[in-house]
VEXDRENBA-182460 format. One record per residue: y, z, x of N, C-alpha, C in turn; residue number from 1; residue in three letters. Coordinates in Angstrom, 3 decimals. Last residue first. Layout:
N
(r (Y,Z,X),(Y,Z,X),(Y,Z,X),NUM,ALA) ...
//
This chain:
234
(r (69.045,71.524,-25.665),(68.450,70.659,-24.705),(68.346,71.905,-23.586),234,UNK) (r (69.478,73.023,-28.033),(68.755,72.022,-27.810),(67.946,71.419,-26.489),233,UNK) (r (70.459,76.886,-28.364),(70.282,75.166,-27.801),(69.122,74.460,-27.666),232,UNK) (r (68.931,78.780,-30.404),(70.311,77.420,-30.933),(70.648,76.144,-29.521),231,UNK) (r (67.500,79.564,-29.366),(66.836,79.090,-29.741),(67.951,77.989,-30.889),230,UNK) (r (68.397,79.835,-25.737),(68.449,80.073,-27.127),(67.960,79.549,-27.832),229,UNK) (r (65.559,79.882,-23.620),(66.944,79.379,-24.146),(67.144,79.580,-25.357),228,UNK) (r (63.506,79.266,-20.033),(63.844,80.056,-21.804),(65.242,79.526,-22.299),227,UNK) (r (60.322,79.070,-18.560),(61.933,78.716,-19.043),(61.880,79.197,-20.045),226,UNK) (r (59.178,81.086,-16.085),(59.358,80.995,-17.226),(60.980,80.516,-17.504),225,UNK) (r (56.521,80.255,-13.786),(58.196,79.857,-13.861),(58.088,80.329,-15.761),224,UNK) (r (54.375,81.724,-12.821),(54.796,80.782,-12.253),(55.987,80.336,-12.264),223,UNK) (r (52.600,84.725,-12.319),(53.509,83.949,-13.521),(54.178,83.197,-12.762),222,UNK) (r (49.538,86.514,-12.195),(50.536,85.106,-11.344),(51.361,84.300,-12.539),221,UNK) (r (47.673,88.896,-12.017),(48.371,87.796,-12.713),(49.337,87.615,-12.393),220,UNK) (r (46.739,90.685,-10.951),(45.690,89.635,-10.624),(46.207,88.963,-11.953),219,UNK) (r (48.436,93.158,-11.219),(48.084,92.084,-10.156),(47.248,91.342,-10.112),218,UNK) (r (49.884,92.719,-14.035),(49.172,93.412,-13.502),(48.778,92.418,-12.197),217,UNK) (r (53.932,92.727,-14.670),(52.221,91.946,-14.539),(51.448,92.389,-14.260),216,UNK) (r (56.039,93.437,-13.954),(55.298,94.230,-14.433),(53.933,93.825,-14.830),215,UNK) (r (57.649,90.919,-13.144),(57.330,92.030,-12.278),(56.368,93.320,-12.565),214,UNK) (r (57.527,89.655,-15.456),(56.811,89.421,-14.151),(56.204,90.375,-13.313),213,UNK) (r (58.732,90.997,-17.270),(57.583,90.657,-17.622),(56.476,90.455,-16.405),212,UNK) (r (61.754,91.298,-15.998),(60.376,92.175,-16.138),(59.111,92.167,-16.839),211,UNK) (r (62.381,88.824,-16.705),(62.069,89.219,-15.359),(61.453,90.910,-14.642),210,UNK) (r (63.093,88.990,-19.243),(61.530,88.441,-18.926),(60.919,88.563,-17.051),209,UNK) (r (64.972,90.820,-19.286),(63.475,91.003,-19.593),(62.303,90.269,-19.593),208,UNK) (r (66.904,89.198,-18.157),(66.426,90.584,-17.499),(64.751,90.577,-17.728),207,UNK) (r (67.345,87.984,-20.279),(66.672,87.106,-18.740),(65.959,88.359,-17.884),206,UNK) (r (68.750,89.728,-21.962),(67.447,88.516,-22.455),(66.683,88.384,-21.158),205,UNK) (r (70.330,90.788,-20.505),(69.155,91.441,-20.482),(68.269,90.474,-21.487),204,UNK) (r (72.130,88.136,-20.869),(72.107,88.786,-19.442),(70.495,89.573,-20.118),203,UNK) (r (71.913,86.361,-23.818),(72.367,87.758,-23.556),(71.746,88.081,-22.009),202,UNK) (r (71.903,83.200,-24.745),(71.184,84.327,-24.008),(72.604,85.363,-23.834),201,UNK) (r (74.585,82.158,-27.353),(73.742,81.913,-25.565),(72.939,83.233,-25.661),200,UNK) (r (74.578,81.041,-30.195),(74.483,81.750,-29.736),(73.739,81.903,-28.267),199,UNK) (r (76.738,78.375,-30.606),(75.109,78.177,-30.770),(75.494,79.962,-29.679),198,UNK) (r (79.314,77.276,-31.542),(78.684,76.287,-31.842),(76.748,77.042,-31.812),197,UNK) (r (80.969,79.289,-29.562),(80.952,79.029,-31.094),(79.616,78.452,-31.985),196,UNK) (r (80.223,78.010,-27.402),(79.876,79.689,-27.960),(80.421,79.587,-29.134),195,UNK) (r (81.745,75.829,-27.177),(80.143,75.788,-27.257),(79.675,77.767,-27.548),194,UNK) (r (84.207,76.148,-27.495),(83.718,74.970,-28.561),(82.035,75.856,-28.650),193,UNK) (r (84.338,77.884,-25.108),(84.991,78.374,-26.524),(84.264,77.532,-27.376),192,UNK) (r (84.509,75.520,-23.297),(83.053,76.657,-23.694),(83.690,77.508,-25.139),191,UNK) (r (86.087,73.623,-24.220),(84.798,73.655,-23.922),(83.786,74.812,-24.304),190,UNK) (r (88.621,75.043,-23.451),(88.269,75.177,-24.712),(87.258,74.501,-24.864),189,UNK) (r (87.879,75.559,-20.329),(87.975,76.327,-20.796),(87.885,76.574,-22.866),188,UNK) (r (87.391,73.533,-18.247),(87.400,72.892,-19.352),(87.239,74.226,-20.407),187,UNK) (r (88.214,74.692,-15.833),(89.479,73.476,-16.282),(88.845,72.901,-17.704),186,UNK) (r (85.229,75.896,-15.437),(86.695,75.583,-15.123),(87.076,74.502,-15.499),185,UNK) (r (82.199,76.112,-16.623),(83.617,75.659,-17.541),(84.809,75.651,-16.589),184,UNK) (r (81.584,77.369,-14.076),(80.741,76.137,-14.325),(81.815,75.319,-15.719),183,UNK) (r (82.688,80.017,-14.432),(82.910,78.831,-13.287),(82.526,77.252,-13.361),182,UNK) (r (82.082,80.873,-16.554),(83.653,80.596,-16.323),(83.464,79.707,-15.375),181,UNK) (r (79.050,81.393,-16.163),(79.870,80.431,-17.301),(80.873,80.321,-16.965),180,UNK) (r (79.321,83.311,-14.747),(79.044,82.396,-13.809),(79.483,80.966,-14.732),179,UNK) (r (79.504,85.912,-16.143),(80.723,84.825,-15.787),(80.403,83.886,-14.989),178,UNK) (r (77.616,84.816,-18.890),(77.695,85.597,-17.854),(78.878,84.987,-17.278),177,UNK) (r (75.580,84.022,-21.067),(76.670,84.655,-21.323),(76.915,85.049,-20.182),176,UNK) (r (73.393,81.220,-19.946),(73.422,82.560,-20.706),(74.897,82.845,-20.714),175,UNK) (r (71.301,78.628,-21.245),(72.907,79.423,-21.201),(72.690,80.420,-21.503),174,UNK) (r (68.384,78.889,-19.690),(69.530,78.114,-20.514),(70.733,78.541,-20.399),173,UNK) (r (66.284,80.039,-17.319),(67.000,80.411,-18.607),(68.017,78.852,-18.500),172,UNK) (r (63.846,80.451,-15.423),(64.654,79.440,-15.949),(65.099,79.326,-16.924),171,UNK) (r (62.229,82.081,-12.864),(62.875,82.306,-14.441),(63.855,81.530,-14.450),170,UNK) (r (59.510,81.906,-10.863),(60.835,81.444,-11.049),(61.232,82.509,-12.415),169,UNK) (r (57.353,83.849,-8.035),(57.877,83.228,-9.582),(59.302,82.817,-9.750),168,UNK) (r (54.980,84.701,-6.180),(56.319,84.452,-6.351),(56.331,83.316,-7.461),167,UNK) (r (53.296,86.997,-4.620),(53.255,86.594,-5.602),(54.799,85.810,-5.603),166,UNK) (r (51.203,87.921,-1.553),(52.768,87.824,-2.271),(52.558,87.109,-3.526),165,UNK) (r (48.516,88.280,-0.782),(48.774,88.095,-2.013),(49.480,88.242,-2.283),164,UNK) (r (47.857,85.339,2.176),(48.460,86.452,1.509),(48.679,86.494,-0.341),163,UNK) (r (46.739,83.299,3.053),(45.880,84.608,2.817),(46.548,85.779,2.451),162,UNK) (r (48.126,81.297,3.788),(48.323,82.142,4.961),(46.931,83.309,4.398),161,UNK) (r (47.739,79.886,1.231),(46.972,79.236,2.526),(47.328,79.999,3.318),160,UNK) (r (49.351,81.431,-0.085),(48.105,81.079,-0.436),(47.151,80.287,0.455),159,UNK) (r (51.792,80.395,1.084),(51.507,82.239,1.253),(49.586,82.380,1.016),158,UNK) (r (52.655,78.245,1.097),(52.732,78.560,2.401),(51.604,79.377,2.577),157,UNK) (r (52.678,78.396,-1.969),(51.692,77.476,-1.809),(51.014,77.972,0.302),156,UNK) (r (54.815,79.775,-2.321),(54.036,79.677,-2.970),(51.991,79.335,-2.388),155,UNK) (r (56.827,78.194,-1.193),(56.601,79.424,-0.556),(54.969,80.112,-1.203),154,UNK) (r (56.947,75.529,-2.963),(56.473,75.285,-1.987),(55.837,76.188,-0.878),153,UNK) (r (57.106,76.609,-5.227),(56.221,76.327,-5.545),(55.498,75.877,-3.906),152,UNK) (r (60.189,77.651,-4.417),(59.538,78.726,-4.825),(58.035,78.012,-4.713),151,UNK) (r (61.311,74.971,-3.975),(61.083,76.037,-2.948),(60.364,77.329,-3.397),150,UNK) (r (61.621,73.745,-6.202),(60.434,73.345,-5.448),(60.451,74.334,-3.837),149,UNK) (r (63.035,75.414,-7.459),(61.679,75.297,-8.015),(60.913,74.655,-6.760),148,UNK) (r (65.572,75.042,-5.390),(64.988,76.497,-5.947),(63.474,76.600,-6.657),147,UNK) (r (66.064,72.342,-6.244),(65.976,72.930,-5.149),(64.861,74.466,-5.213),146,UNK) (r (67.026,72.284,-9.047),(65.909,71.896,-8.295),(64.795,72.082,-7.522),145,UNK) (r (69.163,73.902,-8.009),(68.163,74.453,-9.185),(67.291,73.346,-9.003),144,UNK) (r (70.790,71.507,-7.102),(70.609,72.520,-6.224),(69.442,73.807,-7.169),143,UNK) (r (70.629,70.084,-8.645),(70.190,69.449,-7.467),(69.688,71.049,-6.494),142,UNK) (r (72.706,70.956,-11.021),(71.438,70.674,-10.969),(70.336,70.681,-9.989),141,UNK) (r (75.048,71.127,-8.925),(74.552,72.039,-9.588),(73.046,72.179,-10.049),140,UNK) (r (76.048,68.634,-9.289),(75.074,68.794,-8.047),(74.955,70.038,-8.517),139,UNK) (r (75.486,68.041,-12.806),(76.477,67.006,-10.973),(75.457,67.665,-9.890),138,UNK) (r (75.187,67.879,-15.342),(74.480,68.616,-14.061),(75.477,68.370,-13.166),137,UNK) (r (76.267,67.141,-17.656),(77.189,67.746,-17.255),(76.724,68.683,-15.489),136,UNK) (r (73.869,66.466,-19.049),(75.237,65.260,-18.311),(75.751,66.140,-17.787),135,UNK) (r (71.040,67.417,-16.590),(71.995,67.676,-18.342),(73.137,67.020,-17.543),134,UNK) (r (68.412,66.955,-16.219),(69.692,67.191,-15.104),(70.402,67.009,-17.232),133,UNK) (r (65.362,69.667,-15.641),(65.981,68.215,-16.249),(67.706,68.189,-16.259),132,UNK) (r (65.096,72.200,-14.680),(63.882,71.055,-14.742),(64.699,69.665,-15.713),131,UNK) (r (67.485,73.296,-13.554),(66.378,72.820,-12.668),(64.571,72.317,-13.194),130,UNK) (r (68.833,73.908,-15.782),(68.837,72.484,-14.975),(68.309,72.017,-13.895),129,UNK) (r (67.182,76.183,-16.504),(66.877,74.943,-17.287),(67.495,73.244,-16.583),128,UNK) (r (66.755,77.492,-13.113),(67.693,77.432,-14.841),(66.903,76.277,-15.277),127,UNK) (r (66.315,80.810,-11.354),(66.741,79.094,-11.662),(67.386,78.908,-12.775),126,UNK) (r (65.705,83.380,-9.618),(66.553,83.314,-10.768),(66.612,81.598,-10.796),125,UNK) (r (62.142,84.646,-8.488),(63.608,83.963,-8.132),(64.803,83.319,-9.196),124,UNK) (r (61.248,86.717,-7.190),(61.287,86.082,-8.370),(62.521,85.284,-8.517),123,UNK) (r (58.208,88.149,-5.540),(59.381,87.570,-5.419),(59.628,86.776,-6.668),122,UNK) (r (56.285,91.215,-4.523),(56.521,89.619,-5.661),(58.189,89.529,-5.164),121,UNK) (r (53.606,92.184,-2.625),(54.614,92.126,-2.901),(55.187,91.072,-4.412),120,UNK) (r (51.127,92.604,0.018),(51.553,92.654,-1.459),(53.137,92.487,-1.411),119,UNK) (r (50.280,92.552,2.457),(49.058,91.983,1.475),(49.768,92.324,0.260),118,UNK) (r (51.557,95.634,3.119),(50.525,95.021,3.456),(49.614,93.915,2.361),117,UNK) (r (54.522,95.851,1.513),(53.905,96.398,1.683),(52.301,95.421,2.262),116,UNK) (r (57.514,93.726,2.990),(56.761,94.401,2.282),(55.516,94.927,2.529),115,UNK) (r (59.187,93.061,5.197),(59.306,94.275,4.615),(58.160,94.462,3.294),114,UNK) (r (58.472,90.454,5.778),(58.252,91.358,6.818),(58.558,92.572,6.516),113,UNK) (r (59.297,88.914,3.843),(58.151,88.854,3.203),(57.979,90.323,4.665),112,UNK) (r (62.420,89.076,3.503),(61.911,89.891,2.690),(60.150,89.831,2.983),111,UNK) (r (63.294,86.290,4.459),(63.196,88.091,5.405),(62.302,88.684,4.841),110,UNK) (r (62.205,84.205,3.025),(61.545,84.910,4.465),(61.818,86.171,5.066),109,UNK) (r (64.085,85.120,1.140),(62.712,85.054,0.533),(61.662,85.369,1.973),108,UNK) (r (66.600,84.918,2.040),(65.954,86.015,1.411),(64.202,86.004,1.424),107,UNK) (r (66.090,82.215,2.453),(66.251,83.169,3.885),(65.907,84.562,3.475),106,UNK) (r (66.522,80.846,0.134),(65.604,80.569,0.908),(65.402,81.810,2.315),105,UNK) (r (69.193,82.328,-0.740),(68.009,82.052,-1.614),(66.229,82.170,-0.863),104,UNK) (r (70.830,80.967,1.121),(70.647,81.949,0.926),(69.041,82.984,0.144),103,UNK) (r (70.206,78.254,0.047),(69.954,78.348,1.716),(69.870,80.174,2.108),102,UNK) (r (70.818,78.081,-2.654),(69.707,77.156,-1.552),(68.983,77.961,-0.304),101,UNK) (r (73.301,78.669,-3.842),(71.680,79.023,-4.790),(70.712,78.239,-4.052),100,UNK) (r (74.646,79.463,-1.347),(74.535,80.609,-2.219),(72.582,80.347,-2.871),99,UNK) (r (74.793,76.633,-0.681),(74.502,78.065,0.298),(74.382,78.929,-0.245),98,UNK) (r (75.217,75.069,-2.640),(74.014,74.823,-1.186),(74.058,76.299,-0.662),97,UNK) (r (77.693,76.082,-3.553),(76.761,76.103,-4.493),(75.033,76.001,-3.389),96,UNK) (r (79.384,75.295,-1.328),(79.070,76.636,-1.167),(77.633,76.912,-2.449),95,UNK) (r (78.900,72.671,-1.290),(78.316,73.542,-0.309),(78.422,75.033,-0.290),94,UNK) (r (80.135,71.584,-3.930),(78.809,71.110,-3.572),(78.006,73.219,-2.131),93,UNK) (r (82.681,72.455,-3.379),(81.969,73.385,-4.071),(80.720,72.987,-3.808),92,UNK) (r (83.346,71.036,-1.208),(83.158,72.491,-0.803),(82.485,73.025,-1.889),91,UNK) (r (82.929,67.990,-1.875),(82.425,68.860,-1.293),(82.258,70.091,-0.948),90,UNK) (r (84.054,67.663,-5.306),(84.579,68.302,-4.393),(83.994,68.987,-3.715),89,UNK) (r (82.968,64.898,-7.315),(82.852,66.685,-7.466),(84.049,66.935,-5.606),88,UNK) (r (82.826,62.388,-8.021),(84.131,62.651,-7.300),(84.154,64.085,-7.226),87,UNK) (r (79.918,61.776,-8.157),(80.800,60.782,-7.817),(81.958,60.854,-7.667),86,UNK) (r (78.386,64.422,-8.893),(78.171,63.546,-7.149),(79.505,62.590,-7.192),85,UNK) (r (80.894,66.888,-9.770),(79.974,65.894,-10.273),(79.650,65.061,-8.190),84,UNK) (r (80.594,69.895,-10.751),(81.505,69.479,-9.547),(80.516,68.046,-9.506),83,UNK) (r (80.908,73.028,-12.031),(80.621,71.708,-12.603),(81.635,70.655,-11.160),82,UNK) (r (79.037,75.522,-10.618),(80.811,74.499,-10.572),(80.076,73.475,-11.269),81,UNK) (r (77.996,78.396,-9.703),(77.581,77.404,-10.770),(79.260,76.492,-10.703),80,UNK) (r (75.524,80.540,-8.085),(76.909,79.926,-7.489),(77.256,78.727,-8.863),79,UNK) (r (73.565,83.724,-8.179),(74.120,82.018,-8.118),(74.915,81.674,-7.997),78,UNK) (r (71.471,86.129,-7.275),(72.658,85.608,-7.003),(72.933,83.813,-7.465),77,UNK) (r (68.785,87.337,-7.966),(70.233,86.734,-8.854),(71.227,85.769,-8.725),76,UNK) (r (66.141,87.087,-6.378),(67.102,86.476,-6.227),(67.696,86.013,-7.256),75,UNK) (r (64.255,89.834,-6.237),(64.269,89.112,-6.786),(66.058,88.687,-6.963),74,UNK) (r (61.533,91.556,-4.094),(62.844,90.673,-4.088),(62.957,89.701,-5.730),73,UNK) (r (59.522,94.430,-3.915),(59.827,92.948,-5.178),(61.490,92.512,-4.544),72,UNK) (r (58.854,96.789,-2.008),(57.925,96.015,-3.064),(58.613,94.704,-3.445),71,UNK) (r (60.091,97.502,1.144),(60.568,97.301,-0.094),(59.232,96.541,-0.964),70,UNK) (r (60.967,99.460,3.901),(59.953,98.903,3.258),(60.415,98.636,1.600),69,UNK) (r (64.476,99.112,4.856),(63.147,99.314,5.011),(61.880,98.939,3.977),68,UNK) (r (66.642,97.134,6.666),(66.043,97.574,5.726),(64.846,98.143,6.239),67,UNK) (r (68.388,96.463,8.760),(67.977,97.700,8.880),(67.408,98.554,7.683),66,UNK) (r (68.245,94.128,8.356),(68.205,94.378,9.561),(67.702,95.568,9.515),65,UNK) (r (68.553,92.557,5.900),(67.444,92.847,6.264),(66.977,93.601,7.588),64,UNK) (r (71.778,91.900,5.740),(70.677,92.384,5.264),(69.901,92.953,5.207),63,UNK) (r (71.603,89.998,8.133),(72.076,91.328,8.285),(71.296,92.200,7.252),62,UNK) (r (71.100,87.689,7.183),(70.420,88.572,7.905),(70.448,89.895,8.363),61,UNK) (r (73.184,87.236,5.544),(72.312,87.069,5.023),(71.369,88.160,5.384),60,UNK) (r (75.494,87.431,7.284),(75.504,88.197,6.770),(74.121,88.642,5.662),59,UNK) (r (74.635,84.774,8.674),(74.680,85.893,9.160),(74.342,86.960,8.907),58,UNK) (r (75.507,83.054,6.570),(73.858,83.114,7.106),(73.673,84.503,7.961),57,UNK) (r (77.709,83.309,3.671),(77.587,83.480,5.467),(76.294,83.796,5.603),56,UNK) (r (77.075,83.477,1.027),(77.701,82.048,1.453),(77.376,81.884,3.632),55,UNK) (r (77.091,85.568,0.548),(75.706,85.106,0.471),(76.122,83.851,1.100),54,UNK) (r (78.380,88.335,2.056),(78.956,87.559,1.028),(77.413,86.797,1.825),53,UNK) (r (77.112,92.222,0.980),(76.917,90.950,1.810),(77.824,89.586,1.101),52,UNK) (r (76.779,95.154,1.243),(77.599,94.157,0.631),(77.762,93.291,1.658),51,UNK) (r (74.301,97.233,-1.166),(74.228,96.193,0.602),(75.534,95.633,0.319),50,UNK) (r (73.630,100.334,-2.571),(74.436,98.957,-2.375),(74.704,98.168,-1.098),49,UNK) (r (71.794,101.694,-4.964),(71.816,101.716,-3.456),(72.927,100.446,-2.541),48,UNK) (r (72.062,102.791,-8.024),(72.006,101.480,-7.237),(72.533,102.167,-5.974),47,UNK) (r (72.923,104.611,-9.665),(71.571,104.722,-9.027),(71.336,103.667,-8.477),46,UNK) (r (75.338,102.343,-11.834),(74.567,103.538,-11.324),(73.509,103.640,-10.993),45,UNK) (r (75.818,98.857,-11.129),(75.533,100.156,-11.969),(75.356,101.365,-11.267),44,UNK) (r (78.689,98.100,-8.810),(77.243,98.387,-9.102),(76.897,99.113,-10.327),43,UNK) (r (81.187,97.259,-8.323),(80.897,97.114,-9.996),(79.669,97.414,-10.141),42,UNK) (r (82.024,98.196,-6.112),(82.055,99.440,-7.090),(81.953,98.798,-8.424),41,UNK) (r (80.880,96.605,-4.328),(80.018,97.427,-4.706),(80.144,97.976,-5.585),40,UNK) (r (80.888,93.181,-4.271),(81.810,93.874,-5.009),(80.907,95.437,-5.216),39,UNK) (r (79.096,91.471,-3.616),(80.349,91.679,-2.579),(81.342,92.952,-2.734),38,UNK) (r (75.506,92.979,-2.926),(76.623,92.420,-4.048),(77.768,92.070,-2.806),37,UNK) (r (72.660,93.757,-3.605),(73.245,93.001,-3.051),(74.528,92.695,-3.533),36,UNK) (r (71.297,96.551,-4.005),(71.509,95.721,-4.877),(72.917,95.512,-3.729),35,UNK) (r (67.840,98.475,-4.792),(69.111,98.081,-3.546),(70.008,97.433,-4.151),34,UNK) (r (66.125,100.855,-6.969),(67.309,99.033,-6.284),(68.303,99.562,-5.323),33,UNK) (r (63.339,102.718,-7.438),(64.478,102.667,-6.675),(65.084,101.354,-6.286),32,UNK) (r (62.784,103.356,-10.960),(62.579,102.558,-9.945),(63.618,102.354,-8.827),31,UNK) (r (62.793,103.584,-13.852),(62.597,104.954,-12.341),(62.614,104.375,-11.020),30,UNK) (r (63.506,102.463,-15.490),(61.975,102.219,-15.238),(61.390,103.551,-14.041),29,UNK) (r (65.917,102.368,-15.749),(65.183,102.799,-17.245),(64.146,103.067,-16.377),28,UNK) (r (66.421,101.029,-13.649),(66.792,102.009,-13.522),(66.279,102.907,-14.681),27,UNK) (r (65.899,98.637,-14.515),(65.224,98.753,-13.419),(65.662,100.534,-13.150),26,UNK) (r (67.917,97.585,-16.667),(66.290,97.983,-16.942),(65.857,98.957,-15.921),25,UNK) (r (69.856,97.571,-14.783),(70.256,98.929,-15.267),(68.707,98.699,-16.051),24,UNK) (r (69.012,95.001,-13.117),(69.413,96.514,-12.449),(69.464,97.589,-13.635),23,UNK) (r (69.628,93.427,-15.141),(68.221,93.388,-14.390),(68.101,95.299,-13.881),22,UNK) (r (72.257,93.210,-15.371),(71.331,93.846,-16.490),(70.108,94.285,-16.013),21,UNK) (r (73.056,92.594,-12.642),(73.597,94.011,-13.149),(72.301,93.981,-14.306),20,UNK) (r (71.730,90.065,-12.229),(71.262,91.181,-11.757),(71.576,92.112,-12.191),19,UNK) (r (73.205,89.038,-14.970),(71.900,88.384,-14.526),(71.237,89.897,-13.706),18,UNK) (r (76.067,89.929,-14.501),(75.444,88.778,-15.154),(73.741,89.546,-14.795),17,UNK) (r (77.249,91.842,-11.278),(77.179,91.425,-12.825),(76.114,90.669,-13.005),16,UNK) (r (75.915,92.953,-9.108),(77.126,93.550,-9.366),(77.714,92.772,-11.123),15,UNK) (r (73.559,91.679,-7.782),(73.111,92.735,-8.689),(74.839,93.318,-9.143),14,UNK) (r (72.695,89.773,-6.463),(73.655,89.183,-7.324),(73.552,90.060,-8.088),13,UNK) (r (69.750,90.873,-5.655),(70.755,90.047,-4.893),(71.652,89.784,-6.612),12,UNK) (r (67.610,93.430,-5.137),(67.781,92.412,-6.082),(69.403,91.939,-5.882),11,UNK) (r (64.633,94.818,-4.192),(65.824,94.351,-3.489),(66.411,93.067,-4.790),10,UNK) (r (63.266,98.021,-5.070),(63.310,96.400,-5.434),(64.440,95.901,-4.941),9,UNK) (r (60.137,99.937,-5.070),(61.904,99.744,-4.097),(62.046,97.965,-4.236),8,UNK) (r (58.890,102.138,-7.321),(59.258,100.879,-6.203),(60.510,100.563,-5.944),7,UNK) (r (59.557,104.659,-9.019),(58.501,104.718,-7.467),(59.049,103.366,-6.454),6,UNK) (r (57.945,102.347,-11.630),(58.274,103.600,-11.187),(58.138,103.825,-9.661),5,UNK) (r (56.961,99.961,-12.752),(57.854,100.241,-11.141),(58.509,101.370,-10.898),4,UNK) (r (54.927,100.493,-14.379),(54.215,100.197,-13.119),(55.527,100.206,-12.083),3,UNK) (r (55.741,103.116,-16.550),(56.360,101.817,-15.715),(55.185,101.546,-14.273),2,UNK) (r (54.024,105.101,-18.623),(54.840,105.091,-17.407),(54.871,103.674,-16.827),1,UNK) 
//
């Protein structure tokens, strides 16, 4: 039987990619999800559905307003533009800031007043360009950065407060998801070139290591797992 049988997991960006797979394990497992989305009716089944856009702080909080007790946050949601520092296009810069930053970050504080006494995990979705900037990073990168040193920094808050929240990254490579379309705009026979060229992660690839975490026994602390096909390089 599943150690998350029974638990109540809040998981953000749960309507495709990344959370939807996450979500339909999580549903193998017996486990009750909430699942954050804009779009409810792409939820899987047995999903409980919040619809929040992640971009508004508001709506962030809202959220959490009239949640109730929950075990494990773990933050899907991303935002991906290839949008470079030297002529990218501030809005994407900021909505990419608000989705995989600022949203990200606010989850992580609501969420610690809903969990259970002295427990919980948080896991937070990154990437491989948040440990080294690939030509094609621009601010995308910056902002997965971001996300490691905010997880290592909540981390660190919780362990000097005396609490045993747990919180972890997962830093996949390419995966197959449409967040790829966004991050390829305008260079569409690009990614065609590169899915050709090297088989990406599969969505429940990432899933599953994000149930590695979450299924840890408690007196083990997983810190960040990167991963990637074993056809990309960098």
């Amino acid at each position: 039987m599943s150690s998350l049988k029974g638990k109540t997991l809040l998981v953000t960006g749960a309507s495709s990619g990344i959370g939807r797979a996450l979500c339909e394990l999580l549903a193998d497992r017996e486990a009750n999800i909430i699942g954050v989305t804009r779009h409810a009716a792409s939820l899987p089944e047995n999903v409980s559905p919040i619809v929040a856009d992640l971009t508004q702080r508001d709506e962030v909080s809202q959220i959490f307003q009239n949640l109730g007790k929950i075990d494990m946050l773990i933050n899907c949601a991303g935002v991906a533009y290839l949008s470079r520092i030297i002529d990218g296009n501030p809005a994407d810069w900021e909505e990419m800031w608000r989705v995989n930053v600022m949203a990200l970050s606010l989850c992580c504080q609501l969420s610690l007043k809903h969990f259970p006494a002295n427990a919980g995990r948080i896991v937070n979705v990154s990437s491989m360009s948040g440990h080294r900037v690939p030509p094609t990073g621009g601010f995308y990168a910056p902002t997965k950065f971001a996300v490691r040193a905010i997880t290592d920094a909540l981390r660190s808050e919780l362990k000097a407060a005396g609490s045993a929240v747990q919180v972890a990254c997962v830093s996949p490579g390419f995966v197959d998801t449409p967040l790829l379309e966004q991050y390829f705009r305008g260079r569409e026979e690009t990614l065609i070139q590169t899915k050709a060229a090297i088989r990406m992660l599969d969505p429940h690839d990432v899933a599953w290591a994000i149930l590695c975490i979450l299924e840890a026994p408690p007196h083990v602390e997983i810190g960040d797992i990167l991963m990637r096909s074993s056809g990309q390089h960098l």
